[in-house]
N, C-alpha and C positions, 0 to 999 in steps of 0.2 A: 403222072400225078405226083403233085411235089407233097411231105407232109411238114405240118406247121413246124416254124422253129424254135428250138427247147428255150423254156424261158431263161433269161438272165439273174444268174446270182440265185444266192438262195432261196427258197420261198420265206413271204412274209410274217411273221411270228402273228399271234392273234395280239391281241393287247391287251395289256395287264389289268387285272383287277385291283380297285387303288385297295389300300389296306382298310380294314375295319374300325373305325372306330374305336378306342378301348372301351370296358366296360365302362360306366359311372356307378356311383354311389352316392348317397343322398346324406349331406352332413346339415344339421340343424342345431344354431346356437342361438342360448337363453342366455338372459331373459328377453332378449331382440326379440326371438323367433325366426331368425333371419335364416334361410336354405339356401345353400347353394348345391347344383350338384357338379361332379368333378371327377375328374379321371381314378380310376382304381389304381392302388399306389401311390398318387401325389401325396402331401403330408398334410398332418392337421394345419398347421401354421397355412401353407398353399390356400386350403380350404377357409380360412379365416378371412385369409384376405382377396380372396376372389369373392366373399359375403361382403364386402364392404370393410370389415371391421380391421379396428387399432389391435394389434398385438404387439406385446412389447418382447423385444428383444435388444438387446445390448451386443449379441457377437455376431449377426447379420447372418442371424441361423444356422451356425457354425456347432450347435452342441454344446456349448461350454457354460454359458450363462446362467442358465437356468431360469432366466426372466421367462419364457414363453409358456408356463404352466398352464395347465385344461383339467379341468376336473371331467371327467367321462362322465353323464346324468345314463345314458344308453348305449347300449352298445358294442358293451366290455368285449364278450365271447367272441366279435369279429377282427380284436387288435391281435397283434400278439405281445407276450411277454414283453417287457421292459426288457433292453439288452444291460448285458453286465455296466456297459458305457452310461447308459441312461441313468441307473440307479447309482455310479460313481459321482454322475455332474450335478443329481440332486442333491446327495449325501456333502458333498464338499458347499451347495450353496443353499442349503438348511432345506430345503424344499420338500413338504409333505408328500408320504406315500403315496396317498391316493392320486395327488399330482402327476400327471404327464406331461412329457414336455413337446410342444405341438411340431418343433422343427424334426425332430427324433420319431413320429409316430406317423405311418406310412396305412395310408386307408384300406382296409379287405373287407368292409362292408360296412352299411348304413350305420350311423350313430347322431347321439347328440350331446354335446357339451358346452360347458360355460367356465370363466373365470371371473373370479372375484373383482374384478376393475370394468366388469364392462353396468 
């Protein structure tokens, strides 16, 4: 009695699980009311313009301009702080506190904002 022969090569690995999704997050801009939702992390500006919408930016969202401000209407407790950076490129381009700048601000949870040109 002969027994079977040993398979070739390694055995076959099972197959990957493809990765997850990231979370999303739900951004809503007024006075549109336009929603979009989008990956947790991408930035307000991202979020702007995956809604359709014009945002103005003059350094091709480079941080320095300051053209891209958002007033926060919702939301505030899931941003974080303004980095020392953020509040220098306002300071130098007159830009109000309450203003955020949308290239600069990185989404952790559902919000809604607007700026004065739309």
């Amino acid at each position: 009695m002969t027994s079977p022969a040993p398979p070739e090569g390694p055995p076959e690995a099972p197959p990957e699980e493809p990765p997850a999704p990231p979370p999303l997050v739900l951004v809503r801009f007024e006075p549109s009311g336009r929603e979009v939702r989008i990956a947790l992390g991408a930035t307000l500006l991202g979020a702007a313009r995956a809604a359709g919408l014009t945002v103005a930016n003059a350094c091709g969202a480079s941080g320095v301009c300051g053209k891209c401000g958002m007033v926060i209407l919702d939301g505030h407790a899931s941003l974080a702080d303004p980095t020392p950076w953020e509040v220098r490129v306002k300071a130098m381009n007159r830009v109000a506190k309450p203003v955020r700048l949308a290239c600069l601000v990185h989404l952790r949870g559902d919000l809604v904002a607007t700026t004065d040109y739309w």
